[in-house]
C-alpha positions as CSV (number, residue, x, y, z in Angstrom):
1,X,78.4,139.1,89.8
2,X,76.0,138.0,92.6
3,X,78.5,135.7,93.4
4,X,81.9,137.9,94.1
5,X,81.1,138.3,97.6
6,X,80.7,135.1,99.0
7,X,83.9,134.4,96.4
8,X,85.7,136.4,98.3
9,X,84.6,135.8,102.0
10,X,85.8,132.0,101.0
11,X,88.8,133.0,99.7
12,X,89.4,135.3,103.2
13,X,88.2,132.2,105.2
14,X,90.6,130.2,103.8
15,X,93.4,132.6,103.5
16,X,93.0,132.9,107.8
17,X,92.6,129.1,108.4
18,X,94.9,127.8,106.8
19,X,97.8,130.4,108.1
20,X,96.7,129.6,111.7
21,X,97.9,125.7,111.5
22,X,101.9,125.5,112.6
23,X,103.9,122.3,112.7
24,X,102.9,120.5,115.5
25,X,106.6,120.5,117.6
26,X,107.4,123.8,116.2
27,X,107.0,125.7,119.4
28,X,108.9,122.8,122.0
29,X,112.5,122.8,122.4
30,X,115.2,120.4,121.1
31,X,115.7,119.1,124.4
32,X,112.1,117.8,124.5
33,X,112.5,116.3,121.2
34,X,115.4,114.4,122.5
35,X,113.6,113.5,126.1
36,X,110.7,112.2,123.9
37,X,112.7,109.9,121.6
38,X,114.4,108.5,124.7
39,X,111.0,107.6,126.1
40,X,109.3,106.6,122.6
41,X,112.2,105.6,119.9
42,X,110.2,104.7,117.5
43,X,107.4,107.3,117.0
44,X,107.1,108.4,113.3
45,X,106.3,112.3,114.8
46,X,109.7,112.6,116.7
47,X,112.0,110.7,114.3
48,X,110.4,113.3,111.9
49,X,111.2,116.2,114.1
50,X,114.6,114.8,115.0
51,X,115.6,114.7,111.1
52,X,114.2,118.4,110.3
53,X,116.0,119.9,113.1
54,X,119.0,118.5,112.4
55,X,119.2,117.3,116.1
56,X,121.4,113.9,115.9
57,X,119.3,113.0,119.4
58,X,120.7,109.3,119.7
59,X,124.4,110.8,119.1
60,X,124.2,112.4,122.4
61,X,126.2,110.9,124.8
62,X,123.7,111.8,127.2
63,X,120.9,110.2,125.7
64,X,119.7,107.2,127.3
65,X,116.4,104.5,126.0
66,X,114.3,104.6,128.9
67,X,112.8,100.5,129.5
68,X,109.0,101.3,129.4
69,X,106.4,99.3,129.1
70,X,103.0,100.4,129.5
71,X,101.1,97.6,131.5
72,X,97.9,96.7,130.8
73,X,95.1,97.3,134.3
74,X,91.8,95.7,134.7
75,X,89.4,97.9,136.2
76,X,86.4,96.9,137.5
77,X,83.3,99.3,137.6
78,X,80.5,98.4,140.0
C-alpha cells in the first residue's frame, strides 16, 4: 500500500510523456514534403511521409531533382 502513490505518479508521468511526442512531419505541409524529396530523394523520413500522406510527390509534373552535392571545405583554424 506504501507503494500506490509513486504507482500512480509513474503511471501519470508516463500517461503525459508519452502523449506529448507527435510524428515528426505531422505539423509541415505537403508542399514541404514534396520540396524536401526534390532536394533529398532518397531520405528514409520523406519517402516515409510521402507514402502516409498519400502525396504521389515524384508524379507531379512540377517536381523537379535538384543536382546537389554537398562539397566537402577545409578549414583551417589558427
Amino acid at each position: 500500500m506504501k507503494y500506490l502513490p509513486n504507482l500512480l505518479v509513474l503511471l501519470f508521468s508516463i500517461g503525459i510523456f508519452s502523449s506529448s511526442f507527435a510524428g515528426v512531419y505531422d505539423d509541415w505541409p505537403d508542399e514541404a514534403i514534396c520540396t524536401w524529396l526534390e532536394q533529398k530523394p532518397n531520405h528514409e523520413g520523406y519517402l516515409a511521409e510521402n507514402e502516409k500522406r498519400e502525396l504521389n510527390c515524384f508524379d507531379d509534373p512540377n517536381f523537379s531533382l535538384r543536382n546537389y552535392e554537398p562539397k566537402h571545405v577545409n578549414l583551417n583554424m589558427y
